[in-house]
Every structure is written in structure tokens, then in C-alpha cells.
C-alpha positions in Angstrom: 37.8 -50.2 41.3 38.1 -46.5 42.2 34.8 -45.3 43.7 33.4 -41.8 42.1 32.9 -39.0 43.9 30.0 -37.5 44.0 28.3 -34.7 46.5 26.4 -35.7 48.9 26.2 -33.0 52.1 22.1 -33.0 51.7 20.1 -35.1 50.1 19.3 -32.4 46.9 23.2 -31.8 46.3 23.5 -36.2 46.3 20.4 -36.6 43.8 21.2 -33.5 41.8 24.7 -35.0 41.2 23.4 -38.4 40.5 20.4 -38.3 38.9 20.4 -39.2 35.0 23.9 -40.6 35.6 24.5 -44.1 35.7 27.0 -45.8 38.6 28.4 -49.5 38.4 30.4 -49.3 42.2 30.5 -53.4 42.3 31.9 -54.0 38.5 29.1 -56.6 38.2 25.8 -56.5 36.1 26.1 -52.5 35.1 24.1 -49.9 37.2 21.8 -51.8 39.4 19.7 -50.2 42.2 21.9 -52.0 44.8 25.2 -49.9 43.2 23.4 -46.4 43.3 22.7 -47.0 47.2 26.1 -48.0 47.8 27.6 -44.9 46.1 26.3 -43.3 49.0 27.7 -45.4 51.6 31.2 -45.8 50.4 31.0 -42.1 50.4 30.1 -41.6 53.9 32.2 -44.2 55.9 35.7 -45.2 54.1 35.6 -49.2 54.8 31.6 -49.3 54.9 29.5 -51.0 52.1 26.2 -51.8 51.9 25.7 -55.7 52.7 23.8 -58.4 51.5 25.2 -60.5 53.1 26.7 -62.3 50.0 23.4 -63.3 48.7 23.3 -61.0 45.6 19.5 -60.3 46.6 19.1 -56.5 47.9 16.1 -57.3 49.7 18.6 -59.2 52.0 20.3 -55.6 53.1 17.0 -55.4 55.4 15.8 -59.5 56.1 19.0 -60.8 57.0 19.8 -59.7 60.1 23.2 -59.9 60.3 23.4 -57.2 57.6 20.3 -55.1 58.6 22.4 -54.8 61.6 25.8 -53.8 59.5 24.3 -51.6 57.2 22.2 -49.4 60.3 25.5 -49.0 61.6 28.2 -45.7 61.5 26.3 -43.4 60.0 23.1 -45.2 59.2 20.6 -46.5 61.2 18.1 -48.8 60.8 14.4 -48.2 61.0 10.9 -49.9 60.5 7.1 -48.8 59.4 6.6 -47.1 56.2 4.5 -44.6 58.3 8.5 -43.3 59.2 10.1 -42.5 56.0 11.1 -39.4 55.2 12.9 -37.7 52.1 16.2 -38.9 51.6 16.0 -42.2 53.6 17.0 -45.4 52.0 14.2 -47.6 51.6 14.6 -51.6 50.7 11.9 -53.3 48.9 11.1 -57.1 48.9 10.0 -59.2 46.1 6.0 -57.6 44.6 5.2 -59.2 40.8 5.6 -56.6 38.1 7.8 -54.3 40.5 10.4 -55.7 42.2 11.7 -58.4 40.5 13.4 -61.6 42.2 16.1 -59.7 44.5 13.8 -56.9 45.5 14.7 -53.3 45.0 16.8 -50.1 46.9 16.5 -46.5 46.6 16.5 -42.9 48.0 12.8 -41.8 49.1 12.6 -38.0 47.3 9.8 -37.0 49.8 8.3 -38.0 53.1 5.9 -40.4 53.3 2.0 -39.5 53.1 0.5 -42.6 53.7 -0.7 -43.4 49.8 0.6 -46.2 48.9 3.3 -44.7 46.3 6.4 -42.7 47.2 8.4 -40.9 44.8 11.7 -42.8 44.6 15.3 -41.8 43.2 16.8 -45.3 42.2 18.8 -47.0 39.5 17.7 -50.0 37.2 13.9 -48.8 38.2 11.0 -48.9 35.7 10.6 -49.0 31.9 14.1 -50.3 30.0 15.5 -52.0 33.1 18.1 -54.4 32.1 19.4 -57.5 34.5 22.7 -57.1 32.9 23.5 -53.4 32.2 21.2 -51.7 34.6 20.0 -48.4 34.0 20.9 -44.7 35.4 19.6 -42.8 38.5 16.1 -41.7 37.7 12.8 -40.6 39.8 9.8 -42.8 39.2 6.7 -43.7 41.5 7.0 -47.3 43.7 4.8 -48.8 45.3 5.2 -49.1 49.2 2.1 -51.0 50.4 3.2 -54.5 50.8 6.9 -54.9 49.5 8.1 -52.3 51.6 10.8 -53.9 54.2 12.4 -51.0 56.2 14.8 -47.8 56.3 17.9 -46.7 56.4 18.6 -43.3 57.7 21.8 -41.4 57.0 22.7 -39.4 60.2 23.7 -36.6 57.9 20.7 -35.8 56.2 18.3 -35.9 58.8 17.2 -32.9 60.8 17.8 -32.4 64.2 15.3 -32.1 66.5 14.7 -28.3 67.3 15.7 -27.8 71.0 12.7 -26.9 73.6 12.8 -24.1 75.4 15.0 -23.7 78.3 14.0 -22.5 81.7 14.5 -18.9 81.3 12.3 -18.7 78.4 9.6 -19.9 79.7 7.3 -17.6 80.8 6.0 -18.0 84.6 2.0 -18.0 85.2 0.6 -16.4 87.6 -2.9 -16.5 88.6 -4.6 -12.7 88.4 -5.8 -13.2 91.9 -6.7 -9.2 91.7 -9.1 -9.7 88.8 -10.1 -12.8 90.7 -11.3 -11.1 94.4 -12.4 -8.3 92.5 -15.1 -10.3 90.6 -15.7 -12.9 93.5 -19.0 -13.3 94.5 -19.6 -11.0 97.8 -16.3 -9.3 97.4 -16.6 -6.0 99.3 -15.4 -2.7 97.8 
């Protein structure tokens, strides 16, 4: 099955080109969450997919280790604590009654986190008219992140580098005003 093309240099050209659209990468049950997230990664490494480690359950791409550990590889990494998540990351969700089903869900965070609860979250087969067997198309809905939230992955591509500090010549030298200072000092003769 030939895998789409679709832009993905920053996170707004990826969503933009996917959002509304509907992506079935695997052949099998239609446009599930799991498919829109590995769009992504068959489009950044050739040879890499996102792993489940044959389970069929998304929330295994983060609680099996084994595949936490392939999928935070090349150009992902993996990371931990909701309090981290920040716009673009891919975020895997465990089981929660009335929103994440039995395999849990997957998706693209479409801001950073601000410690609410919610996140706003670009994902397929997500919210009203889900379907188990035809899935549903990329779409933008509000999910809960308080107690099914399992961990991150980070695309190296979209996040932002770290600005560099100053370097040595740029910093500016202090020097005490020892003038000003013996000119006010108590018993200083003129």
C-alpha cells in the first residue's frame, strides 16, 4: 500500500494538509487515530512505523516497552509528564470510560500544555461519529489529559532549538565603581 504524501516540515504545514482528510496507512479498520500518527512517521524515517508491538491496542505504542523504546527512536523521542507537552508532540492515551475506548487513543497536541486538564488535540477516529470499522478523518476536538494520559513523542523536527546563551565576548564585564564608592565612604577626605 503506497503511503500518501503529505507536508509535514512544521507542525501547521502537517495539520493544515491533514486535517478534514481522512488516512487508512495500515489497510485495516478505515482511518483510525493509530493510522493518522503513523502518516507522520512513515513520512519522516523510510523503514520506521509506529509500533504496537502487534497488539492492535495503541495505548501499547507507550506501555510496552519494547516499542516505547522503537517508536522514541530516529527522529522521535520519547518523553513523560503531561506538565512537558508541547504543540505538535504526539501524545498516547490509555484506556478512560466515555473517551478512549478499549485500545486507548493517539494524536498530535495543537498547543502546549497549560495544566487544565484538556488539551486541544488534532486526531483521527476522535469524538462524535467515531466508527471501529471505518474510522473517521483528521479533526481538532478537546481530550482529556488528567488520568489517561501515558506519555510523548517528540518529533526532532518540529521542536525548537534551544536559543544559544551568550558567549564570552558578549557578556558585559562588572566592574565595581570604586570612585563613586571612596567618594561617598564614610571619612573619605576631599
Amino acid at each position: 500500500m503506497a503511503i500518501p504524501y503529505v507536508p509535514h516540515n512544521t507542525y501547521d504545514e502537517f495539520r493544515d494538509a491533514v486535517n478534514g482528510r481522512a488516512f487508512d496507512v495500515d489497510g485495516m479498520y478505515g482511518a483510525q487515530c493509530w493510522d493518522g500518527v503513523d502518516l507522520l512517521y512513515q513520512q519522516a524515517d523510510v523503514g520506521q512505523y509506529l509500533s504496537t508491538a502487534n497488539t492492535g491496542r495503541v495505548k501499547d505504542c507507550w506501555l510496552n516497552a519494547g516499542a516505547r523504546a522503537s517508536n522514541g527512536s530516529g527522529h522521535f523521542r520519547a518523553i513523560g509528564g503531561a506538565v512537558n507537552i508541547k504543540k505538535g508532540d504526539i501524545l498516547v492515551f490509555n484506556t478512560y470510560p466515555g473517551w478512549y475506548g478499549r485500545t486507548g487513543h493517539i494524536g498530535f497536541a495543537n498547543e502546549n500544555y497549560n495544566g487544565s486538564g484538556y488539551i486541544s488535540l488534532l486526531s483521527q477516529n476522535f469524538g462524535p461519529g467515531s466508527n471501529p470499522s471505518t474510522g473517521k478523518a483528521f479533526n481538532i476536538r478537546r481530550a482529556y489529559v488528567d488520568l489517561a494520559f501515558l506519555g510523548i513523542f517528540r518529533y526532532d523536527k518540529w521542536e525548537a532549538p534551544t536559543p544559544p546563551g551568550p558567549t564570552p565576548s558578549q557578556k558585559k564585564e562588572k566592574h565595581f565603581p570604586w570612585p563613586v564608592a571612596w567618594e561617598n565612604w564614610p571619612g573619605f577626605m576631599r
